[in-house]
N, C-alpha and C positions, 0 to 999 in steps of 0.2 A: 502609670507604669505597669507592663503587663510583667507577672514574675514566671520566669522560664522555669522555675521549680525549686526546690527548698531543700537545702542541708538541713535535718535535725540534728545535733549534737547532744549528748546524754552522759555527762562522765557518772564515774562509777566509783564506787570506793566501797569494799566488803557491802554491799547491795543484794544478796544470793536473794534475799525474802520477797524482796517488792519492784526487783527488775522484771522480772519476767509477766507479771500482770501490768505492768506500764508499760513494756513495748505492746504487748498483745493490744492492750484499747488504744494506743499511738496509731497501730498499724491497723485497724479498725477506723480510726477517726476519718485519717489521713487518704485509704482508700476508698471512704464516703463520698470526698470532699473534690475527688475529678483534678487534686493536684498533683504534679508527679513529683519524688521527692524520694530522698534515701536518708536513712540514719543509720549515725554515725555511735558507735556508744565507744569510749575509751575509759578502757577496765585502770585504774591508776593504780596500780600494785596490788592490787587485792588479795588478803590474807584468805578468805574463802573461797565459795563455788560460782564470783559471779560470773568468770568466764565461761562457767560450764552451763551457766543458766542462761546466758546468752547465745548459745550455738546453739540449744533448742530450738529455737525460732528462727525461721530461716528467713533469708534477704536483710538482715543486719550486716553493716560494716563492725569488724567486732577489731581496736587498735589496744591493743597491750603495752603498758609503762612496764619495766622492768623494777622499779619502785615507785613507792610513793611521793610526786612530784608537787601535788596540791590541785583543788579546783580548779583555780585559774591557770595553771599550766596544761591540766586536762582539754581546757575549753579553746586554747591554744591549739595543739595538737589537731583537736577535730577541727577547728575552723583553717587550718591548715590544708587539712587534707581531703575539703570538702571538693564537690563537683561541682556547685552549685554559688552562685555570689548573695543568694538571699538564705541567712543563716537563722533557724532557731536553737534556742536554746532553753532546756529545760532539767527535773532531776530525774533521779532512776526511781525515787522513794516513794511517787506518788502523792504528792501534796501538792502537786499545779492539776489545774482543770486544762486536759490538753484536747479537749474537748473545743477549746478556744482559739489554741490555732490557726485553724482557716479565717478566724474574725480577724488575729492580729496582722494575718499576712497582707491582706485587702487596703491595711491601712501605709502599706512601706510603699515609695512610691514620691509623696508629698514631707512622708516622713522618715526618715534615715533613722528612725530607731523605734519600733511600739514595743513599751512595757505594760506587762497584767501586772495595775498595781493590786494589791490587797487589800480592798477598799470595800470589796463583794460584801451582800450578805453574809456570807460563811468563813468565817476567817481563821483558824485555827491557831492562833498566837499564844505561845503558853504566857500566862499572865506573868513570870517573872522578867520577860523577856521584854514585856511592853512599855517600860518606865525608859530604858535604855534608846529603843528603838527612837520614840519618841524626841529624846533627848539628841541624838544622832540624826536624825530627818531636821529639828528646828536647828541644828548648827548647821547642816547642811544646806539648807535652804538659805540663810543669812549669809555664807560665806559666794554663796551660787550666784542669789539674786534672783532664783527661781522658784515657784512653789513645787515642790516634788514630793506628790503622794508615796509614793514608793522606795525608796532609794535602792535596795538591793534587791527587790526580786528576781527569781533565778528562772524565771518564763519571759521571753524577750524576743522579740524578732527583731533583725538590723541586719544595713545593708554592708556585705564582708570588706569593701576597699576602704568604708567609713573606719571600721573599728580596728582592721589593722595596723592604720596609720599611727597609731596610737601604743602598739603592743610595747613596745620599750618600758612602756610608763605603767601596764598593766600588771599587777602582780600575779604570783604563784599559786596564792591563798583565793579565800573567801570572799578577799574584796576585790574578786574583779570585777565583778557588778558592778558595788559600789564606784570603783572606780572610773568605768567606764561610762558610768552615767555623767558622772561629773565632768569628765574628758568631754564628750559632747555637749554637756550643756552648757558650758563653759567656752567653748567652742563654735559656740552659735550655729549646730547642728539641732535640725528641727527632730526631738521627740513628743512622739504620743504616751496618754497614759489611760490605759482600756480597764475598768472596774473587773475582777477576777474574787474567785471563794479560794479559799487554800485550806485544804485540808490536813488531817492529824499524819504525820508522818510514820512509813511500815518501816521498824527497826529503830535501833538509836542515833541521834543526832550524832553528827563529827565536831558540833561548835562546842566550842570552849567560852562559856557564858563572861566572863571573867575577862581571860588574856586576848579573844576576839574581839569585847567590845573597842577595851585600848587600841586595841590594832585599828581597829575602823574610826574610831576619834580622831588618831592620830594621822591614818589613811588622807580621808579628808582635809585635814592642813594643809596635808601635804600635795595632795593634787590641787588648790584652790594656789598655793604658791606657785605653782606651775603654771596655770594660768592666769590667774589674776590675784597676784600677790598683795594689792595696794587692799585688798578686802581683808588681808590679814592684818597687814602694816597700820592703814588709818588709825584702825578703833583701839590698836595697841597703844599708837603715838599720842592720841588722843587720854585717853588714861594716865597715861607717862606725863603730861603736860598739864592735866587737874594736877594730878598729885605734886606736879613738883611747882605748881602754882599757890598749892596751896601751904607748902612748905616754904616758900618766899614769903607766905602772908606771916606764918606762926617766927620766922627766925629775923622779922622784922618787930615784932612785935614784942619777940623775951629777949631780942640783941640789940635793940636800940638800933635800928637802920642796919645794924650785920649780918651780913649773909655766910652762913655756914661754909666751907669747904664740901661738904659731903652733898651741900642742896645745888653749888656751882655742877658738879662732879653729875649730880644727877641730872639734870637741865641739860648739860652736855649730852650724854651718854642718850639720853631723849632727841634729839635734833639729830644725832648720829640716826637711830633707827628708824626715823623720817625720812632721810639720804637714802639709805642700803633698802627703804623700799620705795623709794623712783627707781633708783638703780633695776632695782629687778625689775617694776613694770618695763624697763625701757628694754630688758634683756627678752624680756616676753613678747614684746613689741615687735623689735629686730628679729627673733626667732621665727613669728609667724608670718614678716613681712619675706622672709626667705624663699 
């Protein structure tokens, strides 16, 4: 697939410090590189100068939120209002090697989505952060059926009809990556994953260490019931049917052959959650045979 040219997309939130040296080597790379291509940066309500540190530099699309909407509504916005059907997206803070984008773009084509995972040499992960992540990629990866180096990196290329198909289901926040990866992979959309360094980031983080990881745990559930819910249901039902197997063992045992009311009650309640996930698989079924 030859790509007619590239949208960059770049949201922005209180960014004044580290936008303006990451367009400048963007728009360096990128006219190296013999592609043609425009970026797009969406200021998301910005409390400071980033709009004013972006009209510095000229041949930027500079789209203004009147508040603060969230990343993933930002990345919406520009993927909106691109020119171009082959989308990157990356941050304003300088912690993506975008230096990489011409590699990643080379590879869409075969692939409807390349991710820089963080995999590189140089990774700049604050260590509190790595116990979670970890923790978030192996549920991810079990619920997916996928190995995915990366889950949320915010350096990506993908093709725009693939990921809008999808925008309903994509949130506001932080996890549209996340999300969106899963959306595809789940999907049986062919992604790549290109080894990348990630550097320390210029200014303060916007994540909330805490109330973003729940979000992204729970993200996750929640997009893998969307598609393939029986990954949820199984290993639940499964559980649900030791335990209350082995409750039939203990209330035979101290009741002389009698079975408890609360172990019937749960045995029940167990084969109900077995039902309501066929149910969904078949709801998932019918939705995509649509």
């Amino acid at each position: 697939m030859t790509v007619q040219g590239i949208s960059v997309v770049i949201p922005a939130y209180n960014e004044e410090n580290g936008i303006g040296p990451t367009l400048k080597g963007l728009i360096d790379v990128l006219s190296a590189s013999g592609l043609t291509y425009e970026i797009i940066v969406v200021d998301d309500g910005s409390r400071d100068n980033t709009a004013a540190a972006v009209h510095q530099i000229p041949g930027i699309r500079l789209i203004c939120h009147a508040f603060n909407k969230g990343y993933g509504a930002s990345l919406k916005t520009g993927i909106r209002q691109a020119n171009f059907d082959t989308i990157v997206i990356t941050d304003a803070d300088g912690t993506y090697p975008n230096d990489m984008i011409p590699t990643l773009v080379t590879y869409i084509g075969p692939f409807d989505m390349v991710v820089g995972a963080r995999t590189g040499d140089s990774v700049a992960v604050p260590l509190v952060r790595k116990p979670a992540k970890w923790a978030l990629r192996t549920l991810a990866n079990y619920l997916s059926g996928v190995e995915i180096p990366d889950l949320n990196s915010g350096l990506r290329v993908f093709k725009r009809d693939v990921v809008t198909r999808f925008f309903r289901m994509l949130p506001s926040g932080f996890s549209f990556t996340t999300s969106s990866t899963l959306a595809l992979l789940t999907n049986d959309f062919n992604v790549k994953y290109v080894p990348i360094n990630y550097f320390a980031r210029t200014g303060k983080s916007k994540i909330n260490p805490i109330k973003d990881t729940i979000n992204f745990f729970s993200l996750v559930v929640r997009v893998i019931l969307s598609y393939r819910p029986l990954r949820v249901f199984v290993p639940v039902a499964l559980l649900l049917l030791l335990i209350g197997a082995v409750k039939v063992i203990y209330d035979i045992n101290a009741y002389d052959w009698h079975i408890a009311t609360s172990t019937v009650v749960f045995i029940t309640l167990t084969f109900q959650w077995i039902v309501l996930g066929l149910i969904a698989d078949l709801v998932v079924a019918l939705h995509k045979g649509e």
